[in-house]
C-alpha positions as CSV (number, residue, x, y, z in Angstrom):
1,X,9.4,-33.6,-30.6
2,X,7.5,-31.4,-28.3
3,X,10.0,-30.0,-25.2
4,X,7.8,-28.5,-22.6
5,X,9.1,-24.9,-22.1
6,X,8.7,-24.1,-18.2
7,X,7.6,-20.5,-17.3
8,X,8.7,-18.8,-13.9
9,X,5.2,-18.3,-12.6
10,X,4.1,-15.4,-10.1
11,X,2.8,-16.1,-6.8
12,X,-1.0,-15.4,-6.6
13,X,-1.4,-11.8,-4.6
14,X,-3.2,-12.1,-1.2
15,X,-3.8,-10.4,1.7
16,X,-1.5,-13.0,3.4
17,X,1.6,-12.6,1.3
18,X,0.8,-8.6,0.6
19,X,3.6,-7.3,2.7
20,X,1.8,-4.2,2.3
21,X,4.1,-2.3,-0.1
22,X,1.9,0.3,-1.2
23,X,2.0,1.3,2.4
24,X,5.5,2.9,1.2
25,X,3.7,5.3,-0.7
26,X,3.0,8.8,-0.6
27,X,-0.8,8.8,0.2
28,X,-1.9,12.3,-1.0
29,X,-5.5,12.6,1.5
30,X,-8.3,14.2,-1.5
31,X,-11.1,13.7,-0.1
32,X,-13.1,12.9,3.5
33,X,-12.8,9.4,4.5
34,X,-12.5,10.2,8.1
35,X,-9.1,9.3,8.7
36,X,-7.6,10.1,11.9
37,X,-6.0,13.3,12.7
38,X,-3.2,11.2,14.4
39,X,-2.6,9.8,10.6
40,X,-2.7,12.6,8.8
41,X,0.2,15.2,7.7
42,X,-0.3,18.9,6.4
43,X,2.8,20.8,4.9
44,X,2.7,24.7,5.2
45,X,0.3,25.1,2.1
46,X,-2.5,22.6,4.3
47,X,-1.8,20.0,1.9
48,X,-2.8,16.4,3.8
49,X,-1.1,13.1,3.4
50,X,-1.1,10.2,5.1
51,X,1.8,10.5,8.0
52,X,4.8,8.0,7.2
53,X,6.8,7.2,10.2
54,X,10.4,7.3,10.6
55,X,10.8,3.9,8.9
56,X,9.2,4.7,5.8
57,X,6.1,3.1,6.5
58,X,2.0,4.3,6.6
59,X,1.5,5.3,10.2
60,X,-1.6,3.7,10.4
61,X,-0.2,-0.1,8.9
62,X,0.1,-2.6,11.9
63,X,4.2,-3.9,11.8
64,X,2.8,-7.1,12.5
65,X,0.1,-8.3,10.7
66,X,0.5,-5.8,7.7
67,X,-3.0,-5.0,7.5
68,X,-4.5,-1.2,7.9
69,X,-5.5,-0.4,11.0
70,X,-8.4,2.3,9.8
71,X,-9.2,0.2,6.9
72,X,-12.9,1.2,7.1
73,X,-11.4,5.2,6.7
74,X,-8.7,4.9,5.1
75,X,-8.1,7.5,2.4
76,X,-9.4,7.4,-1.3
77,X,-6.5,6.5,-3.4
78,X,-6.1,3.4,-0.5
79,X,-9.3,2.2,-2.1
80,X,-8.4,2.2,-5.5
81,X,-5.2,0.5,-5.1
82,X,-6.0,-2.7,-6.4
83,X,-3.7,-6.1,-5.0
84,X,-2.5,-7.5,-7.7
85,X,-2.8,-4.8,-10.3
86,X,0.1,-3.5,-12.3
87,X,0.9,-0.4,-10.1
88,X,1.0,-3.1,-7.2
89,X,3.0,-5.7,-8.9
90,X,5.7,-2.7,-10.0
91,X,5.9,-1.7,-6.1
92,X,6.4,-6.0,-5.3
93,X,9.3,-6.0,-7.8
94,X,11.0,-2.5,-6.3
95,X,10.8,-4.0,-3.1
96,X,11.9,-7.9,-4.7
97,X,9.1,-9.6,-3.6
């Protein structure tokens, strides 16, 4: 007899259920995308990294929508995240999502 074994399964990963954890993350700024001086944070050696506000969160993510408000400049290692990779499926879990 053949018992059907039921997996959990994972939710697909879009932009509309993201919740933007990456945005979390300490964004070191390597090269020129043109973000925003008003976004970016130097420490005394004139290292750059994306400013995190008070709450833990990328100053430039919109609270509301949880989409990137300089998308078009946002740093390099932004870019390369890829939703629904590994590194962004360990972040989902941290955060139990």
């Amino acid at each position: 007899m053949n018992i059907p074994i039921k997996t959990q399964s994972t939710p697909e990963i879009l932009c509309s259920n993201c919740k933007a954890c990456c945005c979390r993350l300490e964004v070191i700024i390597i090269s020129d995308t043109g973000v925003p001086e008003s976004h970016i944070k130097r420490d005394a050696w004139g290292a750059e990294t994306m400013l995190r506000l008070s709450d833990g969160w990328c100053s430039a993510l919109d609270r509301e929508s949880f989409m990137c408000t300089i998308y078009e400049n946002r740093p390099w290692i932004c870019r390369e995240f890829e939703m629904g990779s590994y590194e962004c499926k360990d972040e989902r879990a941290a955060h139990n999502l």
